[in-house]
N, CA, C and O atoms as a CHARMM CRD file, in Angstrom:
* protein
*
  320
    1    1 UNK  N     31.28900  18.37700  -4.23000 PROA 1      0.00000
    2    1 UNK  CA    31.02800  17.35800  -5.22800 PROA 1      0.00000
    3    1 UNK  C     32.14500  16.31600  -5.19700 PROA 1      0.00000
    4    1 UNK  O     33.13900  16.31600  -4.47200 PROA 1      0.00000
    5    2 UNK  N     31.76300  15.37400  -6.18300 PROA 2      0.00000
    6    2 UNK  CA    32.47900  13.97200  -5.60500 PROA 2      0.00000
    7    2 UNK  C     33.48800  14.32600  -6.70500 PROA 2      0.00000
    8    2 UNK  O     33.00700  14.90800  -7.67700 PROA 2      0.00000
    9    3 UNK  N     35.15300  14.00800  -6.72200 PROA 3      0.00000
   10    3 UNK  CA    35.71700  13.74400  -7.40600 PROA 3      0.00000
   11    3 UNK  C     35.58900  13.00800  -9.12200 PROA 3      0.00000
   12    3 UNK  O     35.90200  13.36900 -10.25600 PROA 3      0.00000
   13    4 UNK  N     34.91100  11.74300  -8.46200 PROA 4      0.00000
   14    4 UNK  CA    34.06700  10.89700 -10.29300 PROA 4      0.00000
   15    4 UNK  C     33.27600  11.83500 -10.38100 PROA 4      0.00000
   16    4 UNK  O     33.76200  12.41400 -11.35200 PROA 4      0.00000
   17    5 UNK  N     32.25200  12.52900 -10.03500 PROA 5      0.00000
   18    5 UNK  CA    31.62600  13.61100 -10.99700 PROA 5      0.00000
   19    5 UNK  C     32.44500  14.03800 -11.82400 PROA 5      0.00000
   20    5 UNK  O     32.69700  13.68900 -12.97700 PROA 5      0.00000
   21    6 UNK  N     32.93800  14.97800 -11.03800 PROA 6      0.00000
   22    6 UNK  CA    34.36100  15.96000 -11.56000 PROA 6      0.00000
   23    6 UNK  C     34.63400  15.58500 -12.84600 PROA 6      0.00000
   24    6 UNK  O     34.23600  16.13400 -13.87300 PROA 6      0.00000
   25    7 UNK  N     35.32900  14.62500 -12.73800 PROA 7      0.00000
   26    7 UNK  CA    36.10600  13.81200 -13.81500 PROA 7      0.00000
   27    7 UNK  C     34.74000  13.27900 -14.82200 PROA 7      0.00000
   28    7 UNK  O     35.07400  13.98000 -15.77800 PROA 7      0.00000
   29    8 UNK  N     33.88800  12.80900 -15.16000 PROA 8      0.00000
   30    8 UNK  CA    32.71400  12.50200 -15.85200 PROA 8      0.00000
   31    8 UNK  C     32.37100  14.12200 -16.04500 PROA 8      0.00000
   32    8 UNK  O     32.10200  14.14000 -17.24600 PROA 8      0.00000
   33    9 UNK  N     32.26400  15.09100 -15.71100 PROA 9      0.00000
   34    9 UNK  CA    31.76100  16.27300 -16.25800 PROA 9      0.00000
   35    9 UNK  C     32.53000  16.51200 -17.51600 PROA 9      0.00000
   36    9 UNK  O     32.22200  16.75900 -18.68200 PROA 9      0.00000
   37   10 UNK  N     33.88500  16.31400 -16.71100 PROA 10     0.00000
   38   10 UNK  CA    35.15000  16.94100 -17.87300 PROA 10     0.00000
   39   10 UNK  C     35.06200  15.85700 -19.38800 PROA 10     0.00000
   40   10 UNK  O     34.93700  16.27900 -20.53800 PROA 10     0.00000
   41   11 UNK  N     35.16200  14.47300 -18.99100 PROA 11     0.00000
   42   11 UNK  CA    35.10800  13.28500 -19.75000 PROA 11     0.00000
   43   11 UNK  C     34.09000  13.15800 -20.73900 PROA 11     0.00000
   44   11 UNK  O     34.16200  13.09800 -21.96600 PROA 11     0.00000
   45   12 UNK  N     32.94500  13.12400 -19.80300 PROA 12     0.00000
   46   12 UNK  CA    31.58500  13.17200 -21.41800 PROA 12     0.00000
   47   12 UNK  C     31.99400  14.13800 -22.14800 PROA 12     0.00000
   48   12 UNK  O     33.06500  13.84500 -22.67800 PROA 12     0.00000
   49   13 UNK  N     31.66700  15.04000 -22.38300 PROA 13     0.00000
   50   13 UNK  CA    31.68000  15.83200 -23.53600 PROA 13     0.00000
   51   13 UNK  C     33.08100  15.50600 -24.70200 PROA 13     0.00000
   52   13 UNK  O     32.95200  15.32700 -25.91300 PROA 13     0.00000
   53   14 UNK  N     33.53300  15.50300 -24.43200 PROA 14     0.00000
   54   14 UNK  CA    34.60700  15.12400 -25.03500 PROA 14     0.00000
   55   14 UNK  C     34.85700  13.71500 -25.62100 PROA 14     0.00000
   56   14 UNK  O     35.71700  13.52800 -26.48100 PROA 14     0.00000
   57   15 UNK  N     33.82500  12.41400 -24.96700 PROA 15     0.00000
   58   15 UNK  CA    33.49400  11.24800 -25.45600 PROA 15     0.00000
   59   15 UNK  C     32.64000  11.20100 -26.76000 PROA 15     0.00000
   60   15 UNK  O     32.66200  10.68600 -27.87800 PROA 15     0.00000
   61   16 UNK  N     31.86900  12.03400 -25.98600 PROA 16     0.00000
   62   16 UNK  CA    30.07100  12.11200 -26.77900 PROA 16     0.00000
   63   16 UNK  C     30.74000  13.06300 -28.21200 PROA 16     0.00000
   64   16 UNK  O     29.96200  13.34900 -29.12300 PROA 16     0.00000
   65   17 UNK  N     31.72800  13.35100 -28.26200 PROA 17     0.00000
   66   17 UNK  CA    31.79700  14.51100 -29.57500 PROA 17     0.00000
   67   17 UNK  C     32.57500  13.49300 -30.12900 PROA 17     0.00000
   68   17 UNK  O     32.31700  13.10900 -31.26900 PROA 17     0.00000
   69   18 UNK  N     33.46300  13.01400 -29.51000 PROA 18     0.00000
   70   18 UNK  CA    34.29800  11.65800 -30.32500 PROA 18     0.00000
   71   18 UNK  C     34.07900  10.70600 -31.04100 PROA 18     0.00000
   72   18 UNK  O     34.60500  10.34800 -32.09500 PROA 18     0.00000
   73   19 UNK  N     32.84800  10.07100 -30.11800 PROA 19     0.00000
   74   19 UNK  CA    31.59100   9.19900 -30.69300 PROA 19     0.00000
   75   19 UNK  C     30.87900   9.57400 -31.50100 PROA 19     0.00000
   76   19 UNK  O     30.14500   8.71500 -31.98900 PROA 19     0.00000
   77   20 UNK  N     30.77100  10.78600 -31.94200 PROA 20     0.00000
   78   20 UNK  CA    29.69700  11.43300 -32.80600 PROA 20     0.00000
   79   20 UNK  C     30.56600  11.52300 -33.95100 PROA 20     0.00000
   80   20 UNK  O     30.13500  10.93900 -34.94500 PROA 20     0.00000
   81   21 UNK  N     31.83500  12.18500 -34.09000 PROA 21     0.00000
   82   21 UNK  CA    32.37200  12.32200 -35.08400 PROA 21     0.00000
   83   21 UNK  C     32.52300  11.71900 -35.61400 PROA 21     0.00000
   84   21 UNK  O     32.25000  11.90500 -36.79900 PROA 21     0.00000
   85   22 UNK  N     33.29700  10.02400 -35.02300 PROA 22     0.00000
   86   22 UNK  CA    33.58800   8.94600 -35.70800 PROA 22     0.00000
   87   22 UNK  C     32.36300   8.64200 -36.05800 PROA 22     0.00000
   88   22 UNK  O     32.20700   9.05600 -37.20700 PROA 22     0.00000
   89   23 UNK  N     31.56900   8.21800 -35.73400 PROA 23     0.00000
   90   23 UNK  CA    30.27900   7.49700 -36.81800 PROA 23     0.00000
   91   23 UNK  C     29.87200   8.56300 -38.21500 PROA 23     0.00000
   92   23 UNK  O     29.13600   8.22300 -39.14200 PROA 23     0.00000
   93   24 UNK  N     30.51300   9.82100 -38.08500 PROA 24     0.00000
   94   24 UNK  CA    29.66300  10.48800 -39.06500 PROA 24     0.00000
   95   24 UNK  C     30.90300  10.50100 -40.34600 PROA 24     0.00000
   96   24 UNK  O     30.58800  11.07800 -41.38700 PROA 24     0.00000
   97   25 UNK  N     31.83400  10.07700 -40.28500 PROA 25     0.00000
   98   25 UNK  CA    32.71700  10.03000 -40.83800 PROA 25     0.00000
   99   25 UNK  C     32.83900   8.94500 -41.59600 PROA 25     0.00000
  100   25 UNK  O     33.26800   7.85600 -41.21500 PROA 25     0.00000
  101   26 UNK  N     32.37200   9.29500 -42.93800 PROA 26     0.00000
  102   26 UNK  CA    32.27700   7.81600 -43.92100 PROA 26     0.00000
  103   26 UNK  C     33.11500   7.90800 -45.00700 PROA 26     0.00000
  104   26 UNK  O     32.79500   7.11100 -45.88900 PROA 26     0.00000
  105   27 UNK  N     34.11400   8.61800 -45.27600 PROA 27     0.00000
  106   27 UNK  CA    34.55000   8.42500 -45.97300 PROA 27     0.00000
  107   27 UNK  C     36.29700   7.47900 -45.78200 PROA 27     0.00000
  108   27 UNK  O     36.49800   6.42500 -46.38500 PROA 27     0.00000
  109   28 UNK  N     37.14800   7.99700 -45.04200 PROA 28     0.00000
  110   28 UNK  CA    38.11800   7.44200 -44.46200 PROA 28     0.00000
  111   28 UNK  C     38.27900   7.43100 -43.24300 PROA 28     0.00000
  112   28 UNK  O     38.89000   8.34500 -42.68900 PROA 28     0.00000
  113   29 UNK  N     37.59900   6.06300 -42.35700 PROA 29     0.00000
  114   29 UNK  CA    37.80600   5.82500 -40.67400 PROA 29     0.00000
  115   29 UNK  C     39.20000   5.35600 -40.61500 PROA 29     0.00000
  116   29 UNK  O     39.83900   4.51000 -41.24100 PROA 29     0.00000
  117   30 UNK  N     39.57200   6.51100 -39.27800 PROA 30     0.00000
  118   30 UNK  CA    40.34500   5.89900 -38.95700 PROA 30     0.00000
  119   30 UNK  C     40.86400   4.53800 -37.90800 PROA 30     0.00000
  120   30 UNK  O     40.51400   4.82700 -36.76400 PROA 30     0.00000
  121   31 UNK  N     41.31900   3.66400 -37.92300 PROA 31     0.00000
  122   31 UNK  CA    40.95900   2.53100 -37.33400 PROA 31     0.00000
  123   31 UNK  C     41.23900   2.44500 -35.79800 PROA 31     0.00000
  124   31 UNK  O     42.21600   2.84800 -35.16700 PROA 31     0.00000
  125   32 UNK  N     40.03100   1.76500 -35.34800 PROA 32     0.00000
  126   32 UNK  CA    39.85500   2.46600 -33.68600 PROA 32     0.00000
  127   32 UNK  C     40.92400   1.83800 -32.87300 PROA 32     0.00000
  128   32 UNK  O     40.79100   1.56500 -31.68000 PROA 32     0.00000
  129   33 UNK  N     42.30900   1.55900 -33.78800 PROA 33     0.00000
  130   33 UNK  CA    43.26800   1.18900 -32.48500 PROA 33     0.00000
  131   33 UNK  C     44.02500   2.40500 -32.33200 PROA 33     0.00000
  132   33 UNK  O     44.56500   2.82400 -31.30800 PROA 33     0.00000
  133   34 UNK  N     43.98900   3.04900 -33.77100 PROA 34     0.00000
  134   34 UNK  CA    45.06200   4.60800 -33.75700 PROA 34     0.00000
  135   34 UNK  C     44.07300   5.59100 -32.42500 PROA 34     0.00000
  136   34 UNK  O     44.68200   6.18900 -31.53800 PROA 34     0.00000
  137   35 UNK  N     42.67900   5.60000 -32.49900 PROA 35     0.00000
  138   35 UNK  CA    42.48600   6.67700 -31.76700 PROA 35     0.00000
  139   35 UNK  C     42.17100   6.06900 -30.02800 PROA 35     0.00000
  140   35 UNK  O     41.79500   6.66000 -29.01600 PROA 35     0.00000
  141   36 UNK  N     42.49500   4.78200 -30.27400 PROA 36     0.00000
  142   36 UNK  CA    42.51300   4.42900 -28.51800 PROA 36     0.00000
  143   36 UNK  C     44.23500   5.06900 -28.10300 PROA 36     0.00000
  144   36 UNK  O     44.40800   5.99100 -27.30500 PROA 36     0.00000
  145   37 UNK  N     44.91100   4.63800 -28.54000 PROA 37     0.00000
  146   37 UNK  CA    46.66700   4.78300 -28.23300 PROA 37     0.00000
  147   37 UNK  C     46.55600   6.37600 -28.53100 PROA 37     0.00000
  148   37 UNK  O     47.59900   6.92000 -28.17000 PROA 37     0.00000
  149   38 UNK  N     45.65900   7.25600 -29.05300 PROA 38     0.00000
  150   38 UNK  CA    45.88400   8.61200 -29.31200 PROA 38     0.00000
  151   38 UNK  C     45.24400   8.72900 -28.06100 PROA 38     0.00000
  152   38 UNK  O     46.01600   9.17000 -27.20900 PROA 38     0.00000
  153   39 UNK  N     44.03600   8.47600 -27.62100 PROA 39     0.00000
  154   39 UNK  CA    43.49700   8.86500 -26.79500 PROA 39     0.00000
  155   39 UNK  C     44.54800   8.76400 -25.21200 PROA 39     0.00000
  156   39 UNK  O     44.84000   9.73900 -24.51900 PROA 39     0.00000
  157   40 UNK  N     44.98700   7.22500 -24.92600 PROA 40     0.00000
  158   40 UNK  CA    45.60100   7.12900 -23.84700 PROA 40     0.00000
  159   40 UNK  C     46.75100   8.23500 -24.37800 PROA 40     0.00000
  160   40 UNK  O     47.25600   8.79300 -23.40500 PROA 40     0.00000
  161   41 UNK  N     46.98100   8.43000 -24.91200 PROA 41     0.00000
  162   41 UNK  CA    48.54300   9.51800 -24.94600 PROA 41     0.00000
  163   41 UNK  C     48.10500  10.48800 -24.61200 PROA 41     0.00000
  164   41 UNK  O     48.94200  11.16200 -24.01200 PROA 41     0.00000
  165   42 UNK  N     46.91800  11.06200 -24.71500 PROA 42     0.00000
  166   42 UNK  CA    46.46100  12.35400 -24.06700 PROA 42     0.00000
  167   42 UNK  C     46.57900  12.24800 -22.75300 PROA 42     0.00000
  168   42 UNK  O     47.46800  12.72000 -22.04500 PROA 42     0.00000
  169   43 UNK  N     45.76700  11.69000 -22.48300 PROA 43     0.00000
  170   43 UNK  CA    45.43400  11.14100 -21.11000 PROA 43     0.00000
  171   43 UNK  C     46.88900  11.17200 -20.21700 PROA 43     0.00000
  172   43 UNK  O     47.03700  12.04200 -19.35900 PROA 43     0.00000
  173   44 UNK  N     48.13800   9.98200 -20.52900 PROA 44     0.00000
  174   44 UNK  CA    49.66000  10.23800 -20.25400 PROA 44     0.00000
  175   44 UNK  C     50.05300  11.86600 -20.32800 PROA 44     0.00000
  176   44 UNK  O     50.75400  12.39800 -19.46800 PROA 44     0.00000
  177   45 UNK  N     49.56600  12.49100 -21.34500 PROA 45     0.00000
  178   45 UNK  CA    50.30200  13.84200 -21.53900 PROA 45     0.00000
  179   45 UNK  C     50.06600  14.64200 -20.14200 PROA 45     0.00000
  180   45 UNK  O     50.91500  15.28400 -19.52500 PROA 45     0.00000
  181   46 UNK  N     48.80400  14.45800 -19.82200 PROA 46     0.00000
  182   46 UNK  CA    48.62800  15.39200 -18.86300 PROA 46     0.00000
  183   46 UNK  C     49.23100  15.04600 -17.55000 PROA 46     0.00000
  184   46 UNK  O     49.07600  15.98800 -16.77300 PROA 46     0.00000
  185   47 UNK  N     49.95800  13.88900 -16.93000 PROA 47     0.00000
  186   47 UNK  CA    50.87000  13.95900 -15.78600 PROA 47     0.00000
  187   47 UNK  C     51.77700  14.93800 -16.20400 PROA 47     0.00000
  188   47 UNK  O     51.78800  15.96900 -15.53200 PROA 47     0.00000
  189   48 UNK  N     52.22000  14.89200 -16.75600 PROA 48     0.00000
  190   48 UNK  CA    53.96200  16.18000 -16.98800 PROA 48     0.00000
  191   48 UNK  C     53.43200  17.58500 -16.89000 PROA 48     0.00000
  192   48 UNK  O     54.13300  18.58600 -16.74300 PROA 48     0.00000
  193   49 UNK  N     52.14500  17.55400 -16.98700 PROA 49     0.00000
  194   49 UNK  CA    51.41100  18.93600 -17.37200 PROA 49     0.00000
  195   49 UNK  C     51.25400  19.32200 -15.79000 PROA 49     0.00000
  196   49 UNK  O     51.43700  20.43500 -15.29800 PROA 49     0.00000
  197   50 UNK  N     50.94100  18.34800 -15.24400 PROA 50     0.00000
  198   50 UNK  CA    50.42000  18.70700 -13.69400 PROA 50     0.00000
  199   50 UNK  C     51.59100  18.75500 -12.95300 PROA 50     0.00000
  200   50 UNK  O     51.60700  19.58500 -12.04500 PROA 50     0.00000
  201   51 UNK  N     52.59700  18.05200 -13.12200 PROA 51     0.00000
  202   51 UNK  CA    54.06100  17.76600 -12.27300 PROA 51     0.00000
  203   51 UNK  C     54.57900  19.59000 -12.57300 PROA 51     0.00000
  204   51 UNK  O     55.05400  20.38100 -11.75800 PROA 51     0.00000
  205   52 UNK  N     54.32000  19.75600 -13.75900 PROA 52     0.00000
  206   52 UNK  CA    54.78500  20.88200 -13.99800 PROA 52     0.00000
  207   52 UNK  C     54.35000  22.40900 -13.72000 PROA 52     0.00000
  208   52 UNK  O     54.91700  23.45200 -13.39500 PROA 52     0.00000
  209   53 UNK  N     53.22000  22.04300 -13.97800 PROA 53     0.00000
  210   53 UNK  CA    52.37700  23.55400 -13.17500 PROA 53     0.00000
  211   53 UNK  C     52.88800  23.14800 -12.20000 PROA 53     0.00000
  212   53 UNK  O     54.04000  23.54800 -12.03200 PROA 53     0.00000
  213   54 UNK  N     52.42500  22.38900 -11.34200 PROA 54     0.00000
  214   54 UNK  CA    52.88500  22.27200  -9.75200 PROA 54     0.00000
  215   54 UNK  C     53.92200  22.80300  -9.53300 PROA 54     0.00000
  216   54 UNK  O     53.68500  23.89700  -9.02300 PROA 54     0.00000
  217   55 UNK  N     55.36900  22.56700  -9.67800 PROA 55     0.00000
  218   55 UNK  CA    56.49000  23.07200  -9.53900 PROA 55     0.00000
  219   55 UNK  C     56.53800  24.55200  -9.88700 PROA 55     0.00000
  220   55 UNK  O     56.99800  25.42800  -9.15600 PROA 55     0.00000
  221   56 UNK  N     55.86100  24.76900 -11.42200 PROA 56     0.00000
  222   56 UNK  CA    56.15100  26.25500 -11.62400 PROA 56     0.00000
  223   56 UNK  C     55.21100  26.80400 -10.33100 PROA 56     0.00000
  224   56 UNK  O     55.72200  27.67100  -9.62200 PROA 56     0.00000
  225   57 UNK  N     54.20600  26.45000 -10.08800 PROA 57     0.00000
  226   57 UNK  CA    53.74200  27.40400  -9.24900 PROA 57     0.00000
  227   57 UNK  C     54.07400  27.51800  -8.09800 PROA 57     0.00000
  228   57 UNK  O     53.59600  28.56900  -7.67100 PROA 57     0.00000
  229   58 UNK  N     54.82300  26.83800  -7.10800 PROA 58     0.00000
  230   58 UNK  CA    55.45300  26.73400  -6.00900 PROA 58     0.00000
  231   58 UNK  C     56.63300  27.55100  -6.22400 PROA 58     0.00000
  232   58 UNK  O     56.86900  28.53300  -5.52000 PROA 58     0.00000
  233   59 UNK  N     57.40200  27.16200  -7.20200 PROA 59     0.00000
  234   59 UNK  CA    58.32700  28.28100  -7.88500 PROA 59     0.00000
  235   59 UNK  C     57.89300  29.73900  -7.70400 PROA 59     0.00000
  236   59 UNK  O     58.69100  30.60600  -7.34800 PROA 59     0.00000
  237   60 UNK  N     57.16300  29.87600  -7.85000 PROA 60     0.00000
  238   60 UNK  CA    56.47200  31.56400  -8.49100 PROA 60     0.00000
  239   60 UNK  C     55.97100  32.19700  -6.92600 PROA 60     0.00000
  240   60 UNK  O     55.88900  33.35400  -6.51600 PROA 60     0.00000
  241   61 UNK  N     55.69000  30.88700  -6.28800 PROA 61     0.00000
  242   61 UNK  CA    54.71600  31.50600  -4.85000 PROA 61     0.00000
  243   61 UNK  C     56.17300  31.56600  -3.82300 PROA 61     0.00000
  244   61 UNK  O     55.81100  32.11200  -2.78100 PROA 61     0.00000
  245   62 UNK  N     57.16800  31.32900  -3.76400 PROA 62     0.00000
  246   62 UNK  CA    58.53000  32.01600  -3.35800 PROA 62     0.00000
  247   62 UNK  C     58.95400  33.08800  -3.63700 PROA 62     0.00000
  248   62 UNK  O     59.84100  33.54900  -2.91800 PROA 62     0.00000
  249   63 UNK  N     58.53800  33.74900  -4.61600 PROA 63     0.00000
  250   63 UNK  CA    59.15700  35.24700  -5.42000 PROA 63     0.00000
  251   63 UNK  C     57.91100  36.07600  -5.33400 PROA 63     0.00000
  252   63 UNK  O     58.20800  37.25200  -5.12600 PROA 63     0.00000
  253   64 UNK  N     56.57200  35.86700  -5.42400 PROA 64     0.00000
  254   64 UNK  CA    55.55100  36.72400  -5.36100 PROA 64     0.00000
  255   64 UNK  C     54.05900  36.02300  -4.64300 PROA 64     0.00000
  256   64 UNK  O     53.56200  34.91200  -4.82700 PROA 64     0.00000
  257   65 UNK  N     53.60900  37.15700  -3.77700 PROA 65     0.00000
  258   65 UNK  CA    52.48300  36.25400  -3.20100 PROA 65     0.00000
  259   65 UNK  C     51.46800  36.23200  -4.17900 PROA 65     0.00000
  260   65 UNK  O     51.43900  36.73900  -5.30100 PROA 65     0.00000
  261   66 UNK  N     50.79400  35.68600  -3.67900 PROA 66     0.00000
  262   66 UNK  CA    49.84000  34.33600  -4.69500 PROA 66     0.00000
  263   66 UNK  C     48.52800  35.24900  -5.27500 PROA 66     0.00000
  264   66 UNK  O     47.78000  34.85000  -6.16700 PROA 66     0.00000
  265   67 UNK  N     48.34600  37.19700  -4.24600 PROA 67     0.00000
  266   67 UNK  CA    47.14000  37.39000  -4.65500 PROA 67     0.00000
  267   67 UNK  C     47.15800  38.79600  -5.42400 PROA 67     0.00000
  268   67 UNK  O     46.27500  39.64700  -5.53200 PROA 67     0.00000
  269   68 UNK  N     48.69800  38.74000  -6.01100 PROA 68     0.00000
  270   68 UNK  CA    49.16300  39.93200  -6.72700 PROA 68     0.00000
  271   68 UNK  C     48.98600  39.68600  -7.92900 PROA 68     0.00000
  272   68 UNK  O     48.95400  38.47100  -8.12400 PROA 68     0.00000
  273   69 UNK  N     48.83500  40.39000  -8.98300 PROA 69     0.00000
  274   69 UNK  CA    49.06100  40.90400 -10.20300 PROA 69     0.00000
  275   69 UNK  C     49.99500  40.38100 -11.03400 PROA 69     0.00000
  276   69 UNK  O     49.78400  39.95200 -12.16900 PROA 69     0.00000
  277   70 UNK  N     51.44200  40.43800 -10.23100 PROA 70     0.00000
  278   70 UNK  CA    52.42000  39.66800 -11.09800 PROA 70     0.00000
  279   70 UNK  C     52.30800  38.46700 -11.55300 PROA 70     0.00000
  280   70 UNK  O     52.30400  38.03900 -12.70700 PROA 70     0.00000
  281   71 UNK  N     52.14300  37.54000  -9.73000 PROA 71     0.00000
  282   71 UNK  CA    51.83000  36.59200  -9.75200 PROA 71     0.00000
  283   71 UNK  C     50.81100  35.93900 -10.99200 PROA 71     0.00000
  284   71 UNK  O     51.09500  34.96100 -11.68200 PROA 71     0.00000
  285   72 UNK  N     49.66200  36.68400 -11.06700 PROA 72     0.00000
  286   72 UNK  CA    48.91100  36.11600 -11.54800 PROA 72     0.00000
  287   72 UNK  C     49.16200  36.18700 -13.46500 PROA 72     0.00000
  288   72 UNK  O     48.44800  35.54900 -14.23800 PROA 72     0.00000
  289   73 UNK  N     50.01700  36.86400 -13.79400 PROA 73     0.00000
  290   73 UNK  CA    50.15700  37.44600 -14.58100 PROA 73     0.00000
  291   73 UNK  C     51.18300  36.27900 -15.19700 PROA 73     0.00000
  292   73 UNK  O     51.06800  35.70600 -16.28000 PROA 73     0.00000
  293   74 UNK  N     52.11300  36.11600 -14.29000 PROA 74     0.00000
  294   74 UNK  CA    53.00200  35.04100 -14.63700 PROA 74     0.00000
  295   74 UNK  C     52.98500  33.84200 -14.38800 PROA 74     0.00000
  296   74 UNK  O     53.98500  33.26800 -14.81800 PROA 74     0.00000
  297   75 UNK  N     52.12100  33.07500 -13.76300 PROA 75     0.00000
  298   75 UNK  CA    51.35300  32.01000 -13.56100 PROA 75     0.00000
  299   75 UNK  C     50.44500  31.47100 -14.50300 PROA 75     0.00000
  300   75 UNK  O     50.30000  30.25100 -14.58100 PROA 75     0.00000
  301   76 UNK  N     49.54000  32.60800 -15.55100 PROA 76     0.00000
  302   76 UNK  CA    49.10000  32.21600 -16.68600 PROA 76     0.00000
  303   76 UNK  C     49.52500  32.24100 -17.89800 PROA 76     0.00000
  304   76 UNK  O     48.98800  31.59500 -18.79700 PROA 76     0.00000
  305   77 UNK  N     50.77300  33.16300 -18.09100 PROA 77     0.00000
  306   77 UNK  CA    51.16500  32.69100 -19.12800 PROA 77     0.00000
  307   77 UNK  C     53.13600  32.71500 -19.33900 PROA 77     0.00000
  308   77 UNK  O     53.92600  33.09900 -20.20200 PROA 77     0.00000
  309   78 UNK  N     53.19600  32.21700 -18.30500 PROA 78     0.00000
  310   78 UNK  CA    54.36800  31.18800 -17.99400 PROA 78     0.00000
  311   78 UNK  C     54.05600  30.25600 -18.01900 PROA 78     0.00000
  312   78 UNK  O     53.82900  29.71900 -19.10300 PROA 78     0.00000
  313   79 UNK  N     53.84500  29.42900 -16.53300 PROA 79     0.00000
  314   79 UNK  CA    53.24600  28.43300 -15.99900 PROA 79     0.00000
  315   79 UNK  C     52.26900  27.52400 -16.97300 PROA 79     0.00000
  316   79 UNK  O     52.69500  26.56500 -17.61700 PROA 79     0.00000
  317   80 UNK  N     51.39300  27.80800 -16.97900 PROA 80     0.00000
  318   80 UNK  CA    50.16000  27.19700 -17.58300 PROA 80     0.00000
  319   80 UNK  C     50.18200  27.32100 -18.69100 PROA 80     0.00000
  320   80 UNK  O     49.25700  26.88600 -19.37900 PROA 80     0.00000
C-alpha cells in the first residue's frame, strides 16, 4: 500500500471525530485557532517521539537480539 493511504487511514478518523465533536458542542466553542495550533503541536510532538524510539531501539538491538523476550519486553515498555 501507498504511503498517503497509510497516513489518510490513520488521519480520517481522528478528523471525522474532531469535526463531529466540534459542531456538536454548543455550549462553549472553542475558537478554531486554539485547536489548529493544538492540532499542529501534535502533529510536531510526534518527531521527538520517532527520533526517539529510533535511538532507543537501536540502543536495545546492541544488548539483545530483536526476537527475544527481553527485547521485546523492554522495547514496549521502555522505549515506546
Amino acid at each position: 500500500m501507498s504511503d498517503i493511504f497509510l497516513i489518510a487511514c490513520a488521519v480520517l478518523p481522528a478528523a471525522v471525530l474532531m469535526a463531529y465533536i466540534y459542531k456538536k458542542d454548543t455550549l462553549e466553542k472553542e475558537p478554531s485557532g486554539l485547536l489548529k495550533k493544538l492540532v499542529l503541536c501534535g502533529i510536531i510532538a510526534t518527531i521527538p517521539a520517532i527520533v526517539l524510539e529510533s535511538v532507543g531501539s537501536a540502543l536495545l538491538s546492541v544488548f539483545f537480539e530483536t526476537n527475544t523476550l527481553a527485547y521485546a519486553v523492554l522495547i514496549n515498555f521502555l522505549v515506546i
